[in-house]
PDB file of N, CA, C, O and CB in Angstrom:
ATOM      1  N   UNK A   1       0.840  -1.167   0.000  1.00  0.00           N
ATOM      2  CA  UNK A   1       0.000   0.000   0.000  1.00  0.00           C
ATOM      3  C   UNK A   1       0.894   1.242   0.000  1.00  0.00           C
ATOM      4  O   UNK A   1       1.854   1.478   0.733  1.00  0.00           O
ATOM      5  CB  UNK A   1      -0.961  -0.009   1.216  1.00  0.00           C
ATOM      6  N   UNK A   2       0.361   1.998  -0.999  1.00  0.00           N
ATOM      7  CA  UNK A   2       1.414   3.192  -0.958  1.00  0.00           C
ATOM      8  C   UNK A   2       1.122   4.418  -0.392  1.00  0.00           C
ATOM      9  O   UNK A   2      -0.084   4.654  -0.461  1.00  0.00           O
ATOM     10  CB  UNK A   2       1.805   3.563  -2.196  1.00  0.00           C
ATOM     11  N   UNK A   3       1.965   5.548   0.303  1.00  0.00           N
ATOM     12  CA  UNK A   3       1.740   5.917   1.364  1.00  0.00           C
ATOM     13  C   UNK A   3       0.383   7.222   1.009  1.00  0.00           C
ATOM     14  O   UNK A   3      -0.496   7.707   1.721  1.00  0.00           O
ATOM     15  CB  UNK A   3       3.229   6.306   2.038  1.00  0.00           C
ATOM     16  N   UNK A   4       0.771   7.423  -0.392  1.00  0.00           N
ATOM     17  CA  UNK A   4      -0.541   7.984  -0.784  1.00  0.00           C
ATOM     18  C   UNK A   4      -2.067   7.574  -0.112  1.00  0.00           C
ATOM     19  O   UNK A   4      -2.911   8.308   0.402  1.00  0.00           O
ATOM     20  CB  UNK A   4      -0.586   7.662  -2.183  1.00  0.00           C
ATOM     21  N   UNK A   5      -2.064   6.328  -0.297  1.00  0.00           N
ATOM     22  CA  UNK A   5      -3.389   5.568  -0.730  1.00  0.00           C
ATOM     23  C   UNK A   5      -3.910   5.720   1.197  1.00  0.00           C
ATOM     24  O   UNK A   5      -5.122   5.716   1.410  1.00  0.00           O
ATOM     25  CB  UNK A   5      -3.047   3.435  -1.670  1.00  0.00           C
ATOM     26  N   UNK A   6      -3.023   5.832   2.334  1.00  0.00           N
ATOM     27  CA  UNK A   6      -2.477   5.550   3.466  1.00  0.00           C
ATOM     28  C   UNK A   6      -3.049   7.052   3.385  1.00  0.00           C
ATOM     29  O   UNK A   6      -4.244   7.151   3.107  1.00  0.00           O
ATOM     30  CB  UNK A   6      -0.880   4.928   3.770  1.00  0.00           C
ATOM     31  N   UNK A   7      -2.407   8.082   3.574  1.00  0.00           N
ATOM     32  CA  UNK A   7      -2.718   9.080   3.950  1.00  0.00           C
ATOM     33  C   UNK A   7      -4.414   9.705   3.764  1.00  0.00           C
ATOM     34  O   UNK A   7      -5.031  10.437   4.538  1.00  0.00           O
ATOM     35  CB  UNK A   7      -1.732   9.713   3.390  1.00  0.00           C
ATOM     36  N   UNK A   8      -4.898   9.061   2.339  1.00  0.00           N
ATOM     37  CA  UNK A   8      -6.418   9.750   2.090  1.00  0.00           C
ATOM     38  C   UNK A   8      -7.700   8.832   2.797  1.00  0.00           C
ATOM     39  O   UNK A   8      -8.882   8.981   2.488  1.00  0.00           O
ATOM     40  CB  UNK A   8      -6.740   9.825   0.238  1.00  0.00           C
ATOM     41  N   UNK A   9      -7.129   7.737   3.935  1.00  0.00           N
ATOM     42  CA  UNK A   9      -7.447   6.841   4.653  1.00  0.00           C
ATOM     43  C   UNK A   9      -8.453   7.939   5.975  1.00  0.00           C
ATOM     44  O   UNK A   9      -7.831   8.971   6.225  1.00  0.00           O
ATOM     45  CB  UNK A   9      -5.934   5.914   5.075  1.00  0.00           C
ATOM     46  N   UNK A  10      -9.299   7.862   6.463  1.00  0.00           N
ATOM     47  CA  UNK A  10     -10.239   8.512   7.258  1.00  0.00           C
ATOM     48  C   UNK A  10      -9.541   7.031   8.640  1.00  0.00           C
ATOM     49  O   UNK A  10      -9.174   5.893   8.350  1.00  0.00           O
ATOM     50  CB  UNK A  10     -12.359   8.601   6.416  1.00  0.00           C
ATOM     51  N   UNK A  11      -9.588   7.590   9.853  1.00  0.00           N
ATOM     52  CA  UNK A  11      -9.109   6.827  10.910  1.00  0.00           C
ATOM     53  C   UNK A  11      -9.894   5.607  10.825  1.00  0.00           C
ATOM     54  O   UNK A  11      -9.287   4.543  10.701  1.00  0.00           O
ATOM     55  CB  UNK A  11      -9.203   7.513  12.245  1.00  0.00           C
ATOM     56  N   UNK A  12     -11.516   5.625  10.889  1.00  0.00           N
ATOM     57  CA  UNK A  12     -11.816   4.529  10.862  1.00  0.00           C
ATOM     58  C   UNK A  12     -11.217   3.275  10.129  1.00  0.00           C
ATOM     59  O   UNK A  12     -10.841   2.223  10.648  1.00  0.00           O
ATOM     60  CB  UNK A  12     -12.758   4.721  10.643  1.00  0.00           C
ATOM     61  N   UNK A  13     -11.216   3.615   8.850  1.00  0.00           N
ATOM     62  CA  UNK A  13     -10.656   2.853   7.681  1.00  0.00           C
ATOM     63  C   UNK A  13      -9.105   2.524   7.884  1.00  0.00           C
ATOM     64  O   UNK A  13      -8.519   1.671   7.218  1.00  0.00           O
ATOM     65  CB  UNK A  13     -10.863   3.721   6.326  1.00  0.00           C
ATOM     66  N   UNK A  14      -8.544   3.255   8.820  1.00  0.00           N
ATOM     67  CA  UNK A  14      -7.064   2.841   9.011  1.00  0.00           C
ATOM     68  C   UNK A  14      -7.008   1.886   9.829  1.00  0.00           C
ATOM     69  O   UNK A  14      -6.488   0.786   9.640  1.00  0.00           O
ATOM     70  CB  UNK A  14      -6.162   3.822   9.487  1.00  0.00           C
ATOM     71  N   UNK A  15      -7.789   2.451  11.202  1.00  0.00           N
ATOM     72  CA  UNK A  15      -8.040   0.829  11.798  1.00  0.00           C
ATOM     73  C   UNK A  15      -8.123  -0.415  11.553  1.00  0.00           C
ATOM     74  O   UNK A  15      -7.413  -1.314  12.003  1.00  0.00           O
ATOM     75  CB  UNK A  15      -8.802   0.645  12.164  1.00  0.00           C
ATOM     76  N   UNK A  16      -9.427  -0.518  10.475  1.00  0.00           N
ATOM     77  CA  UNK A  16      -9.931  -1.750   9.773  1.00  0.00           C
ATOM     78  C   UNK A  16      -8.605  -2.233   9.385  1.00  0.00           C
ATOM     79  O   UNK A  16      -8.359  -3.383   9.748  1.00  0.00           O
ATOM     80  CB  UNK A  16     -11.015  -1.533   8.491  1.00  0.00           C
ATOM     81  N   UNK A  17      -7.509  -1.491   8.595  1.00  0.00           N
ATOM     82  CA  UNK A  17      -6.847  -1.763   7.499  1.00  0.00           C
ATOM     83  C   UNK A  17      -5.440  -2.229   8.670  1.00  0.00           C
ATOM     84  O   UNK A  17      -4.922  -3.305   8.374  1.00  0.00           O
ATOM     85  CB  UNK A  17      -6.749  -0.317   6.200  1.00  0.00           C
ATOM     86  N   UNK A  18      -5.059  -1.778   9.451  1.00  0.00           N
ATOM     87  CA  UNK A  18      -4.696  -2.151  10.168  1.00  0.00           C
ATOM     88  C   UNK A  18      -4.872  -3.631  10.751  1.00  0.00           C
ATOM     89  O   UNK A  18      -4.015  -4.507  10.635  1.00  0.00           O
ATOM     90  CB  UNK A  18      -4.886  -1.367  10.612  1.00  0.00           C
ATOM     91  N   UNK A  19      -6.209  -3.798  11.448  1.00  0.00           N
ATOM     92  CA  UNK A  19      -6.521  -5.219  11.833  1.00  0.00           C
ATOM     93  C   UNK A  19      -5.837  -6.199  10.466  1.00  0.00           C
ATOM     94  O   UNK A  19      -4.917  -7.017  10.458  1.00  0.00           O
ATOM     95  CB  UNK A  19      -8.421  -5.401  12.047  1.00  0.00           C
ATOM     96  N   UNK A  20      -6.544  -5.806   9.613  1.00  0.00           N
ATOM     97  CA  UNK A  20      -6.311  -6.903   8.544  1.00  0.00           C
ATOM     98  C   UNK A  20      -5.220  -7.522   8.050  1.00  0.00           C
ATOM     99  O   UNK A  20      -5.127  -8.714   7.754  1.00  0.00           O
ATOM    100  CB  UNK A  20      -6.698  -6.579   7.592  1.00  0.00           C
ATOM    101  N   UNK A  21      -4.147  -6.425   7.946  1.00  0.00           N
ATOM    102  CA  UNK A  21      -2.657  -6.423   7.717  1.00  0.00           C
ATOM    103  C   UNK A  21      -2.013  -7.450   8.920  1.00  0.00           C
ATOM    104  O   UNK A  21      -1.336  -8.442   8.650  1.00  0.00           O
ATOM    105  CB  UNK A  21      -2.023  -4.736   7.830  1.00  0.00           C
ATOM    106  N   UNK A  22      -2.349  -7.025  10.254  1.00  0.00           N
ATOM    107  CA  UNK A  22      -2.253  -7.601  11.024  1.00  0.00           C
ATOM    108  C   UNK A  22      -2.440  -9.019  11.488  1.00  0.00           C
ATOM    109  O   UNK A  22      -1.911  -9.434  12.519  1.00  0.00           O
ATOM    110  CB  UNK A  22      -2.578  -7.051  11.354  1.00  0.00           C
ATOM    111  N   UNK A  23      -3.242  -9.795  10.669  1.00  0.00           N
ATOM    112  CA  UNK A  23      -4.097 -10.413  10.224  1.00  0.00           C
ATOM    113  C   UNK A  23      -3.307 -11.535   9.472  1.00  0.00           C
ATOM    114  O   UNK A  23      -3.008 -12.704   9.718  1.00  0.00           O
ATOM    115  CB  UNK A  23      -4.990  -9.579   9.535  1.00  0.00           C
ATOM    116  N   UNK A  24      -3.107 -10.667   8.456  1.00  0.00           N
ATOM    117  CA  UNK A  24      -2.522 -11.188   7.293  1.00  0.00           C
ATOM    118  C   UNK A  24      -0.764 -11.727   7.707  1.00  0.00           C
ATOM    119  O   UNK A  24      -0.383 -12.869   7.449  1.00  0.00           O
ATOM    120  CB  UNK A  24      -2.650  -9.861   6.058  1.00  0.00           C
ATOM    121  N   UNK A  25       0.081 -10.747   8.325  1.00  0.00           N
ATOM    122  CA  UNK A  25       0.924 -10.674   8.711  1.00  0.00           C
ATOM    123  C   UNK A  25       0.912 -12.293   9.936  1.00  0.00           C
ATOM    124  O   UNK A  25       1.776 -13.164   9.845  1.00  0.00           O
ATOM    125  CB  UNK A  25       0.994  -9.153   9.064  1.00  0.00           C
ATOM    126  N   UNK A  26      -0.072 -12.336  10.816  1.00  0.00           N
ATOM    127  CA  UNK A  26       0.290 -13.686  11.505  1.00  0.00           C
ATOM    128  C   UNK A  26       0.095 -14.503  10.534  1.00  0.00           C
ATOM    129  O   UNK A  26       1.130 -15.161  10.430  1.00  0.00           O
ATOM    130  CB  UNK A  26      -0.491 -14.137  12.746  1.00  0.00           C
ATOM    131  N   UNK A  27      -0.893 -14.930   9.523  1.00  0.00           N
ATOM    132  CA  UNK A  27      -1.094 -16.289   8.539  1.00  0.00           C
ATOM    133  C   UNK A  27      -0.075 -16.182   7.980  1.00  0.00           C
ATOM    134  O   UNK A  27       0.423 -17.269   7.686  1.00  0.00           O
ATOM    135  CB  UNK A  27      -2.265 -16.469   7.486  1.00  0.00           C
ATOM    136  N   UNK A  28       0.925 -14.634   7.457  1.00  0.00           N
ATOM    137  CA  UNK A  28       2.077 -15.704   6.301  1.00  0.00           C
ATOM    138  C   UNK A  28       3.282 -15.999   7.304  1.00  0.00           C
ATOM    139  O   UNK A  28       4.254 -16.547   6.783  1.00  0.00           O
ATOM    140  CB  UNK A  28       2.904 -14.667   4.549  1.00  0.00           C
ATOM    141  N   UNK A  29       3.358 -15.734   8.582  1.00  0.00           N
ATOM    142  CA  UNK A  29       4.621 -16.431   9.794  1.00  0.00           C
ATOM    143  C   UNK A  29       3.977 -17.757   9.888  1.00  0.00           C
ATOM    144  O   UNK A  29       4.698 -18.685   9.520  1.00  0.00           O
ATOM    145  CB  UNK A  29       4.788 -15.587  11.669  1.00  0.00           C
ATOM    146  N   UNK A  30       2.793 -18.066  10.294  1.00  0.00           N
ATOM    147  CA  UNK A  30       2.433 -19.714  10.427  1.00  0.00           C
ATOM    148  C   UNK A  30       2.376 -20.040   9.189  1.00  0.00           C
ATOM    149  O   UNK A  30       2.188 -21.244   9.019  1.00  0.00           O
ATOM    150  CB  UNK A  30       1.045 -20.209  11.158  1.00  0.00           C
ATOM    151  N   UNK A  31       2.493 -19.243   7.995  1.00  0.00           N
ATOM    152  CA  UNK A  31       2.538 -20.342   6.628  1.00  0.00           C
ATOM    153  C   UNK A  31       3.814 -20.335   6.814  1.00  0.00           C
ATOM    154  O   UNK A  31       4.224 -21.477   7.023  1.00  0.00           O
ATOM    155  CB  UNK A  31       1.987 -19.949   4.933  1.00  0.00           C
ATOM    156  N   UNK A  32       4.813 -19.360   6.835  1.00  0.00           N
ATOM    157  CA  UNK A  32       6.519 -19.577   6.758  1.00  0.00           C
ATOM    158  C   UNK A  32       6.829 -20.381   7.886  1.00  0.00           C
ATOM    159  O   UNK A  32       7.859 -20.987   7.590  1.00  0.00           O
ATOM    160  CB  UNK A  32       7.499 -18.130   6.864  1.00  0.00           C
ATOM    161  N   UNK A  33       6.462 -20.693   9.022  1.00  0.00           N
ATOM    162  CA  UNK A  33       6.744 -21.702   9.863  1.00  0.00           C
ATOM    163  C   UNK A  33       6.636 -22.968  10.232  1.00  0.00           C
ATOM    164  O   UNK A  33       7.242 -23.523  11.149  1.00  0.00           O
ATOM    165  CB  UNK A  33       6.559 -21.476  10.413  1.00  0.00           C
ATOM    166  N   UNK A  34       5.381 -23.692   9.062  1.00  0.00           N
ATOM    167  CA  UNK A  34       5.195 -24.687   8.746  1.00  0.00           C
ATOM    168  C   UNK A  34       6.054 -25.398   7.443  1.00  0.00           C
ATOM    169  O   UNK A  34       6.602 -26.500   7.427  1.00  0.00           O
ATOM    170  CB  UNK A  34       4.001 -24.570   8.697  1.00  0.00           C
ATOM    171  N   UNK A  35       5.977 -24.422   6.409  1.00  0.00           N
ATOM    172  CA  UNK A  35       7.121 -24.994   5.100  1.00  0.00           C
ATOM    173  C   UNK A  35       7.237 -23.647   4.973  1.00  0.00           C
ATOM    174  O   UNK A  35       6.386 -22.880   5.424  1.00  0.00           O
ATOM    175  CB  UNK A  35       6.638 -26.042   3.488  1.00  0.00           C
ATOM    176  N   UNK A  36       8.549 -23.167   4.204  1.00  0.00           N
ATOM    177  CA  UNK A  36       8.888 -21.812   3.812  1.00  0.00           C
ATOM    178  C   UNK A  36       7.783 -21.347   2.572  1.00  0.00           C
ATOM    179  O   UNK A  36       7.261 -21.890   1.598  1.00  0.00           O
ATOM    180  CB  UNK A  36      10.551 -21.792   3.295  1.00  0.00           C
ATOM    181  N   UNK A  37       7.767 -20.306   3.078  1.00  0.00           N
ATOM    182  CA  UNK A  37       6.645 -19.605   1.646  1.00  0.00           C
ATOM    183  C   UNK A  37       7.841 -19.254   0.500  1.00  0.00           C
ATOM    184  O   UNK A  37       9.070 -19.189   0.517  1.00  0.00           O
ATOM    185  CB  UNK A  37       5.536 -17.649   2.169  1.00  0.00           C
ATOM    186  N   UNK A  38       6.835 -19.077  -0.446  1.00  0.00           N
ATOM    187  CA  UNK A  38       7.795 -19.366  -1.899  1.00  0.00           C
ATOM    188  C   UNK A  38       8.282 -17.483  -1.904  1.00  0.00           C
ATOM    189  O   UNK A  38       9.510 -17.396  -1.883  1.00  0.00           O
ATOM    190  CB  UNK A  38       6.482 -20.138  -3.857  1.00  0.00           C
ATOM    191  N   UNK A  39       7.860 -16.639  -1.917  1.00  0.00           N
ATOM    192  CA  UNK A  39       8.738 -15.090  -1.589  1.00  0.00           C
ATOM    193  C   UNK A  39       8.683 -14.739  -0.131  1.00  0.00           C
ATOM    194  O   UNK A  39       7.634 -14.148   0.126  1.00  0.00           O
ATOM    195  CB  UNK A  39       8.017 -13.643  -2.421  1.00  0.00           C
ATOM    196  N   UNK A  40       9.492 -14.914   0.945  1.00  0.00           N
ATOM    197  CA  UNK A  40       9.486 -15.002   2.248  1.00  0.00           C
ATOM    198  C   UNK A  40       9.852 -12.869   2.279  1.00  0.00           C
ATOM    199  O   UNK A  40       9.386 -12.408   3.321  1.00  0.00           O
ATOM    200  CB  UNK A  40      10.907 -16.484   2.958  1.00  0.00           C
ATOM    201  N   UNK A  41      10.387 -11.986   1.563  1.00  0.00           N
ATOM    202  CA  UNK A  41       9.575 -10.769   1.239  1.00  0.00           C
ATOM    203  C   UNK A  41       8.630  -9.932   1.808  1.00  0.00           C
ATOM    204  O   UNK A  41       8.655  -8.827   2.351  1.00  0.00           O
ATOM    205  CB  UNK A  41       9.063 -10.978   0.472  1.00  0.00           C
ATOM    206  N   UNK A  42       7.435 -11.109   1.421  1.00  0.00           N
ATOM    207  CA  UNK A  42       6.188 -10.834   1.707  1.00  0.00           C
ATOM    208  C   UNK A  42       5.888 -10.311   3.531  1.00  0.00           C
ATOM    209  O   UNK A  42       5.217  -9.397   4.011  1.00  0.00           O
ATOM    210  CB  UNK A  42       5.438 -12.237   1.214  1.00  0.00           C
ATOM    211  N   UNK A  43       6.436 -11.002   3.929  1.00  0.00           N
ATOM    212  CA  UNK A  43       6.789 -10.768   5.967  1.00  0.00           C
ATOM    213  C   UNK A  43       7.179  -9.229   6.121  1.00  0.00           C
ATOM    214  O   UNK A  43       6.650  -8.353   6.805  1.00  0.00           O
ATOM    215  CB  UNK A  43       8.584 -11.900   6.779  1.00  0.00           C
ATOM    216  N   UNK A  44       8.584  -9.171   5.024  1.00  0.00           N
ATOM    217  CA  UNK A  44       9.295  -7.787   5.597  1.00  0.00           C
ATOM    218  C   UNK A  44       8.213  -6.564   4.861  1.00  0.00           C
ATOM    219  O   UNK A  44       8.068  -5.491   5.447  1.00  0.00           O
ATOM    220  CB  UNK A  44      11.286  -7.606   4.942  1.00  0.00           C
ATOM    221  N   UNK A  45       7.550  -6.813   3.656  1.00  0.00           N
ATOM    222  CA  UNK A  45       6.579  -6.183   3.124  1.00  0.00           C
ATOM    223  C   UNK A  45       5.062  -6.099   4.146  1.00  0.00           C
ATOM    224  O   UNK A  45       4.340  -5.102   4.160  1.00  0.00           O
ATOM    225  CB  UNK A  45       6.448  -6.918   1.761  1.00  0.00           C
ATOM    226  N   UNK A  46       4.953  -6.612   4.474  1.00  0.00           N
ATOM    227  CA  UNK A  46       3.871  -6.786   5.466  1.00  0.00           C
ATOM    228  C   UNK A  46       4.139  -5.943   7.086  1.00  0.00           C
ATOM    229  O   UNK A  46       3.382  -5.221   7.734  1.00  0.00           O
ATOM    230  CB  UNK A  46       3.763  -8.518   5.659  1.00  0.00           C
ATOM    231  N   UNK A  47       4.981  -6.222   7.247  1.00  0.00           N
ATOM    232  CA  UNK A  47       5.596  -5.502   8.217  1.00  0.00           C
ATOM    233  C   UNK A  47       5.790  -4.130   7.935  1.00  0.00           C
ATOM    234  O   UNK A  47       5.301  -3.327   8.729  1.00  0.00           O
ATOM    235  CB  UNK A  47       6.735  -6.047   8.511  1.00  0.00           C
ATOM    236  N   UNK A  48       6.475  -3.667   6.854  1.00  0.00           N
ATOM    237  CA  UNK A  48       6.680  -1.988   6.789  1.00  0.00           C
ATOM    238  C   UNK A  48       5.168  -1.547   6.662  1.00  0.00           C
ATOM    239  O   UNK A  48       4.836  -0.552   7.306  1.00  0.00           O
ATOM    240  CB  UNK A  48       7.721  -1.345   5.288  1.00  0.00           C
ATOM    241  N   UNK A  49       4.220  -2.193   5.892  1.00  0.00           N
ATOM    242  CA  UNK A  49       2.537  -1.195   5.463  1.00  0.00           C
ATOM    243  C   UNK A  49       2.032  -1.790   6.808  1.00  0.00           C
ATOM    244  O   UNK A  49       0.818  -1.788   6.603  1.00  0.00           O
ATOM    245  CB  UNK A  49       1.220  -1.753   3.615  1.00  0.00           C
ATOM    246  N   UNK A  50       2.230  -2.364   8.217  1.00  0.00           N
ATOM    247  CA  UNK A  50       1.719  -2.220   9.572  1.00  0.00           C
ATOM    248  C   UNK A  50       2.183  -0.956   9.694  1.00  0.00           C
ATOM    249  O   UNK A  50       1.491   0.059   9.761  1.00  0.00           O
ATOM    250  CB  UNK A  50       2.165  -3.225  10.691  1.00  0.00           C
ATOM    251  N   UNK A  51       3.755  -1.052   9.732  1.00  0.00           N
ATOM    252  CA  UNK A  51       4.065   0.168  10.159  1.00  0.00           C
ATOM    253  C   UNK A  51       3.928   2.050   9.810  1.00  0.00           C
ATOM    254  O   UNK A  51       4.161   3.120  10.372  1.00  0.00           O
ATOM    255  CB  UNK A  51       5.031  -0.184  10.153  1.00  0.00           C
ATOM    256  N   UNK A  52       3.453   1.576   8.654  1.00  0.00           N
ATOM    257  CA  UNK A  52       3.238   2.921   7.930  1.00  0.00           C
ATOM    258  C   UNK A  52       1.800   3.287   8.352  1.00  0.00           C
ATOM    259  O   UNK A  52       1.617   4.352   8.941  1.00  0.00           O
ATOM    260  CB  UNK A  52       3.409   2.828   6.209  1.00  0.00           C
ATOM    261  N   UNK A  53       0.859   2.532   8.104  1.00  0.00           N
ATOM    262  CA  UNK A  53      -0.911   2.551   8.665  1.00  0.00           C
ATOM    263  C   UNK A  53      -0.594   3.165   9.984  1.00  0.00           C
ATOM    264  O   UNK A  53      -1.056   4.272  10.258  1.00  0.00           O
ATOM    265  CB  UNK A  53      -1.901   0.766   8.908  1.00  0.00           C
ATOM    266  N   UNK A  54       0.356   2.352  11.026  1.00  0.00           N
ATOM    267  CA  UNK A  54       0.380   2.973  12.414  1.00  0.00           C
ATOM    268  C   UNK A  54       0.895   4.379  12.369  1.00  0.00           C
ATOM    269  O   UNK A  54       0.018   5.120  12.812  1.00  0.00           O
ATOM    270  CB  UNK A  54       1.268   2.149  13.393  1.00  0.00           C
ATOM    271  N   UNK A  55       1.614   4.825  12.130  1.00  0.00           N
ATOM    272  CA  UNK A  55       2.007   6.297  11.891  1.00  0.00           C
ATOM    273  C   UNK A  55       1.109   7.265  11.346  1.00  0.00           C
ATOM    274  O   UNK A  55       0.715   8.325  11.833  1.00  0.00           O
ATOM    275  CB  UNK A  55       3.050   6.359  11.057  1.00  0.00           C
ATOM    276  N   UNK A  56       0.929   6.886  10.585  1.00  0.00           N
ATOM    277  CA  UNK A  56      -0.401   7.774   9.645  1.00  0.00           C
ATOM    278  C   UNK A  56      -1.439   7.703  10.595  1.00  0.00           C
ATOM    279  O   UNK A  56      -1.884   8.818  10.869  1.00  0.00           O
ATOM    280  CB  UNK A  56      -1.048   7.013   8.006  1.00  0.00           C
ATOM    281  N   UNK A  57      -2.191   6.382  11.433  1.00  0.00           N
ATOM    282  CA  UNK A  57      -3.274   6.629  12.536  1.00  0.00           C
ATOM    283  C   UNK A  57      -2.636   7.180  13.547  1.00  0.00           C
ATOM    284  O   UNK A  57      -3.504   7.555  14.336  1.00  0.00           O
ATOM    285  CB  UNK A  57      -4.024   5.425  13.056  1.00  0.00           C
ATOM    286  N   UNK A  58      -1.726   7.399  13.897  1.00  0.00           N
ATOM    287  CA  UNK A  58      -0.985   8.059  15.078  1.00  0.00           C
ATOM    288  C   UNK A  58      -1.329   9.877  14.647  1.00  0.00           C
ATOM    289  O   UNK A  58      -2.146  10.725  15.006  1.00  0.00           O
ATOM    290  CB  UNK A  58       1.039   7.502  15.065  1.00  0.00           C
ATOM    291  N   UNK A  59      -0.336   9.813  13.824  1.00  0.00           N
ATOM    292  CA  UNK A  59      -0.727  11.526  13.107  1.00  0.00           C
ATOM    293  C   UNK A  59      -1.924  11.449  12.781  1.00  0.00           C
ATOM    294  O   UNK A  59      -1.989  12.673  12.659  1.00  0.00           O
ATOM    295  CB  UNK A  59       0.056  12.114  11.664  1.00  0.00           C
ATOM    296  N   UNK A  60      -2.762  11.181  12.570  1.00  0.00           N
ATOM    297  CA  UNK A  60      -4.167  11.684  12.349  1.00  0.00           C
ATOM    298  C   UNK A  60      -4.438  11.882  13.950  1.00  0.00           C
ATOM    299  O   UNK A  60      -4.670  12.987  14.440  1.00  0.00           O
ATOM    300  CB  UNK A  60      -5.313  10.517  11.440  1.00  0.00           C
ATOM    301  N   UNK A  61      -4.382  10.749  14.652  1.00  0.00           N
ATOM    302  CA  UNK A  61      -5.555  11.101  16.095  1.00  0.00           C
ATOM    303  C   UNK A  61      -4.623  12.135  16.809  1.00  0.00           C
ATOM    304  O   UNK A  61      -5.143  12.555  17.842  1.00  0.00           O
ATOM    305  CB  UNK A  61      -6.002   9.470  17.426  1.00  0.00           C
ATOM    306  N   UNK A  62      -3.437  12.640  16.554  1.00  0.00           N
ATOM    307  CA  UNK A  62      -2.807  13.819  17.127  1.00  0.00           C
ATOM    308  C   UNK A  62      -3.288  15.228  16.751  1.00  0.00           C
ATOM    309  O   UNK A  62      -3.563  16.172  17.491  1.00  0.00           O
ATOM    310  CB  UNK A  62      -1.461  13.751  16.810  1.00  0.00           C
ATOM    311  N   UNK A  63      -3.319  15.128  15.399  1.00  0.00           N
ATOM    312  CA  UNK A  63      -4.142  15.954  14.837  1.00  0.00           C
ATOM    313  C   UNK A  63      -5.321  16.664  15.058  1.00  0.00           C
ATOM    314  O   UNK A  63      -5.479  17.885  15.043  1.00  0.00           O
ATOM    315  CB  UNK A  63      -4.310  15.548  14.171  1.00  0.00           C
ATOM    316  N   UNK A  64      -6.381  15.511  15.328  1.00  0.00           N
ATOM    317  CA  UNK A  64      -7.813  15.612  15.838  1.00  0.00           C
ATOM    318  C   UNK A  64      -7.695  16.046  17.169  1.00  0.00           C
ATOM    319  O   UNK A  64      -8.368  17.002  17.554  1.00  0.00           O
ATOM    320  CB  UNK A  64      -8.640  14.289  15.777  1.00  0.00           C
ATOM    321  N   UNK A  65      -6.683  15.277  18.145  1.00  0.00           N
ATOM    322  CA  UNK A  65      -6.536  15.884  19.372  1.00  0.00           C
ATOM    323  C   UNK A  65      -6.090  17.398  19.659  1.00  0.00           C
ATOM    324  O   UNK A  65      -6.046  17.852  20.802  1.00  0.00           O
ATOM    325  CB  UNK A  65      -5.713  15.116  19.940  1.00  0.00           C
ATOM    326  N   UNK A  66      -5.827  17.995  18.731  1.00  0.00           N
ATOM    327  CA  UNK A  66      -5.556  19.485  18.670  1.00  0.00           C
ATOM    328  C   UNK A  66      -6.464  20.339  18.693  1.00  0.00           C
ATOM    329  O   UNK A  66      -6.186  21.537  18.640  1.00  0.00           O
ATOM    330  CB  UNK A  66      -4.963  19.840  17.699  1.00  0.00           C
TER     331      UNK A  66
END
């Protein structure tokens, strides 16, 4: 997800998007921990768009808190 697409995100929708990633992120460690997944990538990719969603919902509810 690119950080565009991330930023025009309304908090609710970051949440959601959040859970899901989150989500997604435990099924491909228990798929890579049972047999290796075929682009193991996908983890460190999964991991940076958690981390980017969290920042962007961070700066938004700072924002609002102003």
């Amino acid at each position: 997800m690119k950080k565009e697409d991330i930023k025009s995100l309304s908090i609710e929708e970051l949440q959601e998007k959040l859970t899901q990633e989150q989500e997604s992120l435990t099924k491909l460690k228990f798929a890579h921990a049972i047999s290796p997944i075929e682009n193991p990538m996908k983890v460190r990719a999964s991991r940076r768009a958690i981390a980017r969603i969290q920042t962007e919902l961070r700066a938004k509810q700072l924002a609002k808190a102003k």
